[in-house]
N, C-alpha and C positions, 0 to 999 in steps of 0.2 A: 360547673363546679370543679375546682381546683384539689385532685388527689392528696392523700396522706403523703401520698408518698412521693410527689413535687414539692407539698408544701415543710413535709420534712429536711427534703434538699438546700428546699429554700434559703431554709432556718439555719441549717448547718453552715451551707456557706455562707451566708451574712456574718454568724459567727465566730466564723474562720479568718473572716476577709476583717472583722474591725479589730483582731489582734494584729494581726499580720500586715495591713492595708500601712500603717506607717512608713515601715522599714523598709517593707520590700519596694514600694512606691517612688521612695527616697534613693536607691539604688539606683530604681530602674531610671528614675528619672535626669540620673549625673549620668547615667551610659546613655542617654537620650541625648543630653544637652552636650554631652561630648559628640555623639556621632555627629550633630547638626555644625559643629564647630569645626569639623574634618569634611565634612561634607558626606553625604549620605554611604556608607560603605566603607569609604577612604578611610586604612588603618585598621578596622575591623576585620573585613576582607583578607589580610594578611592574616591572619590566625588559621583562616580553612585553607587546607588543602585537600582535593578529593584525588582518592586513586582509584581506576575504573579496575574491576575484574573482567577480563577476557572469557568467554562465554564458548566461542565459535570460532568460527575463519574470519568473520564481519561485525560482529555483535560484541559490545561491552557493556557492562550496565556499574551504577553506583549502590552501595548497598549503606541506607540509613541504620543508626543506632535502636534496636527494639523500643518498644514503648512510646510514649505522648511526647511532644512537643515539648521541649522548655528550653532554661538559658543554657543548663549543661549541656543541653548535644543541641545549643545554638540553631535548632530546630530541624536539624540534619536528623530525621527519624522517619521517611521516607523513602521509596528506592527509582531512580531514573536510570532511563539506557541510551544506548546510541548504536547507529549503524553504520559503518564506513562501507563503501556501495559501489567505491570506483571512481566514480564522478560528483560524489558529493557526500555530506551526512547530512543522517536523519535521525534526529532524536524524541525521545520518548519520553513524555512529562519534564517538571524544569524546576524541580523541589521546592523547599518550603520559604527563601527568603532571597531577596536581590543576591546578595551576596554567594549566598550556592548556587545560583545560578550564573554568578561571575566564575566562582573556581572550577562551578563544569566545563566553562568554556573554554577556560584556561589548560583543565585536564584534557580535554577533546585532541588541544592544539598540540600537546608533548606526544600524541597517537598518531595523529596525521595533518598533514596542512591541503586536504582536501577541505574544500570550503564549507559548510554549516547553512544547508539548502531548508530543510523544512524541520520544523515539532512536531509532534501528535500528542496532543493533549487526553490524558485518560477520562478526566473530568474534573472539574471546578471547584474540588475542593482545597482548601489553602494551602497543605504541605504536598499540593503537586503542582502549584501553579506560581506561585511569588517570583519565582525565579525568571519567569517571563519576560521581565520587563528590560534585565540585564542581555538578555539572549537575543530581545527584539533591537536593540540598538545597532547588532550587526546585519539589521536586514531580513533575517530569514521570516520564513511566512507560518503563521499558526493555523493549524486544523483544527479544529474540534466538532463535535457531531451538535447540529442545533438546538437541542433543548438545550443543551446551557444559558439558552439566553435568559431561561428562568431564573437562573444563579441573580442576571441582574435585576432582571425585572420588580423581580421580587423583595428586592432592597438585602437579600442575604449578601452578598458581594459588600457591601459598606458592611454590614452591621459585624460579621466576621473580620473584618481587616479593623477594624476598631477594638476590637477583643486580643487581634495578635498585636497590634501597634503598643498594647500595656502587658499581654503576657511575656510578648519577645522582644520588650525594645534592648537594645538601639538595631537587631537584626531586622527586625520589620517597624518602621517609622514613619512619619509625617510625608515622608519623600515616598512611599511604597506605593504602590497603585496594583489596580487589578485589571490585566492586558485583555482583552475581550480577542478572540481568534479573526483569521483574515480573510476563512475561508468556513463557511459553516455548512457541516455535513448533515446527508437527511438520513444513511440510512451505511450498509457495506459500502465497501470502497477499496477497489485494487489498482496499485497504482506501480510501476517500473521505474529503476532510478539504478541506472551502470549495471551492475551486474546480477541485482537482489529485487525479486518481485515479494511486495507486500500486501498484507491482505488485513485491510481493518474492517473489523466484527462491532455492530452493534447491540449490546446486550437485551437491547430491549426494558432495561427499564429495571436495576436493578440495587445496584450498590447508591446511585445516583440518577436521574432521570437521562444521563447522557454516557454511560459510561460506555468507552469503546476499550479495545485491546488490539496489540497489533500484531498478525503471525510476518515472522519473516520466510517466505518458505525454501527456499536452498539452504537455509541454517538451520531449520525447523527447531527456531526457537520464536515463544511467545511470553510477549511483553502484555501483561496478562491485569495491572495496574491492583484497583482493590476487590478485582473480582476473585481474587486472593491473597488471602494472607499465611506467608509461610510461617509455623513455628510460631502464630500469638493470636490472640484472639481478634477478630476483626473487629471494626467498627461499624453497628450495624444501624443503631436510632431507628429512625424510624424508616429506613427501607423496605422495598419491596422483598421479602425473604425468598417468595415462592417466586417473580420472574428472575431471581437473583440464582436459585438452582438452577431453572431453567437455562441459563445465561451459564452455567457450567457445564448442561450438560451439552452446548453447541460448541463448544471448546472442548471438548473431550470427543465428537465429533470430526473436528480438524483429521484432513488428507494431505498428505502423509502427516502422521501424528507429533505432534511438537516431543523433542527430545532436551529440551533445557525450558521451564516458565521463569521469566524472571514476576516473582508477584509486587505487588503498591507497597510490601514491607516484609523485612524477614530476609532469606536467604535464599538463591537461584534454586529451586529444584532441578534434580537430575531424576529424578523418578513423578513425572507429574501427575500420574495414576494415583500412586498413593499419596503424594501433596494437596492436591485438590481433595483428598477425604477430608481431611482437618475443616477446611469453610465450610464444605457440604455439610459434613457429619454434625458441625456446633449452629448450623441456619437448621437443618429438620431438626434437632431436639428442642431448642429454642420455640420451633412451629407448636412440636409435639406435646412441650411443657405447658406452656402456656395457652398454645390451642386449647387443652384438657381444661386450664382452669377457665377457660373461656366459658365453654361448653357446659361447666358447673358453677356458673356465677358464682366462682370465689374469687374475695376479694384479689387484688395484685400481691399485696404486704404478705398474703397468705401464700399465695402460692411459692410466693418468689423463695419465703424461708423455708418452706419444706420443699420445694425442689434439689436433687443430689447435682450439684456443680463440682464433682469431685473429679472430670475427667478432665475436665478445663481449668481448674482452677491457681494450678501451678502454672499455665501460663503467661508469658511476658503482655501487660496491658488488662487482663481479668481483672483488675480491682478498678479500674478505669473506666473499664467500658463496657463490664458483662449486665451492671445494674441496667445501666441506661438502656441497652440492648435488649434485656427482658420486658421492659417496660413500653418500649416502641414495639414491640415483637405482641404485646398483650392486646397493645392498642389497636395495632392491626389487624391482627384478627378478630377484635370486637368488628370494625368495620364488617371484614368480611362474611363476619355473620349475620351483619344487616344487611347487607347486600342480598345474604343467598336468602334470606327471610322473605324478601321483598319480592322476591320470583313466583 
């Protein structure tokens, strides 16, 4: 049976979408037929330019616009990094659409002309991966940790790049593909490259079923993807909440201790102690909220409106993605209740 509170969604956006489905449609559709007439990027591409912020002695990273994906921030709302190493770069996610993953490359090149060796892919969801396909044309090789292959298996990989090809076109279009990695990883993974030994962490299962992070450790900085989000509400659906704490506190674990996290969105923490509270503290209330109305078969509609969201709710992305999050977060733990029932 289909919730009030899906079937309200539903409603809404149906009703949203047949005012609005004209005009905006008609836009999208003349920046579509132009991209295809330049050819996929050509001309576009010239509008972004990304400038990397400098981290460390080795490490830079790019930092996306707060908030959701759209045409104004060209879907640049994201955050990737990179490693200059000595003998090569390594970089870290490859944002949300061909084209920012052209002008990373491009940014990379005005830092070094050391060559562009490997990615680490945090995980497979679309504003960290489009960019792939620009970055793969110079060769370099993709990691990612093997569950992603769920991504395709599962027909999410189409059914998501069909939803960005109409929210984002002409930045994501007909021409966009989803680059499936070169090398798929089972599990940790430490690996030396000139002068920087690296250390990828698997979470176990949390934000994503594949989500890894990468420590650099002479710069003890980590590239930390959406296993945090600085300064906005993460996106949480229907994740794993409880191995997704867990999955913080192995990171908060890290020897010698990371002194810069770059997170999946937001701004580089310099204090990742207190950074990391924000996901922490907004996944256990989230547990603790709706765990409770779990536990008191109240309705979702019910609880979600008398719950106090007033410590999160002037955050950047909370009207986006706090609904959706309580509601994934409700559903999970109904699970988990049947689970522990069953014992």
């Amino acid at each position: 049976m289909q919730s009030r509170f899906s079937l309200a969604g539903s409603a809404k956006a149906l009703l949203h979408a047949s005012v609005e489905w004209p005009i905006a449609m008609l836009a999208r559709l003349c920046l579509a037929m132009l991209s295809l007439t330049l050819g996929p990027g050509i001309g576009l591409a010239q509008d972004i330019v990304l400038v990397p912020q400098r981290l460390s002695a080795h490490c830079w990273f790019f930092q996306g616009e707060s908030g959701v994906a759209s045409l104004a921030n060209k879907g640049f709302m994201s955050n990737a990094g990179f490693v200059v190493t000595g003998e090569g770069v390594v970089i870290f996610d490859a944002l949300g659409t061909p084209a920012l993953g052209r002008a990373m490359r491009e940014a990379i090149r005005k830092i070094t002309d050391e060559p562009i060796r490997r990615i680490v892919v945090s995980h497979y969801h679309a504003d960290h991966i489009y960019g792939l396909q620009e970055l793969k044309t110079i060769g370099i090789d993709i990691w990612a940790h093997a569950k992603a292959k769920q991504y395709f298996a599962s027909g999410q990989a189409a059914e998501r790049l069909a939803q960005r090809r109409v929210d984002l076109a002409p930045w994501v279009d007909e021409a966009t593909r989803v680059v499936p990695a070169d090398l798929w990883l089972d599990g940790d993974t430490d690996f030396r490259l000139g002068e920087i030994t690296f250390r990828l962490l698997y979470s176990g299962g949390a934000h994503s079923p594949e989500d890894m992070v990468m420590y650099v450790v002479e710069d003890r900085v980590l590239f930390a993807g959406d296993l945090i989000f600085a300064g906005r509400v993460p996106f949480v659906g229907a994740a794993d909440s409880r191995s997704w704490l867990a999955a913080l506190n192995k990171t908060l674990a890290l020897t010698p201790p990371p002194i810069a996290v770059v997170p999946g969105h937001g701004a580089a923490s310099r204090d990742p102690v207190r950074d990391m509270a924000l996901t922490r503290d907004y996944l256990a209330y989230l547990r603790e909220s709706m765990g409770r109305a779990v536990r008191d078969l109240e309705p979702f509609e019910d609880a979600y409106a008398k719950t106090d969201w007033s410590r999160f709710k002037s955050l950047p992305a909370f009207e986006a993605a706090n609904r959706i999050n309580a509601y994934g977060t409700y559903l999970l733990l109904e699970e988990e209740e049947l689970r522990s029932a069953k014992r």
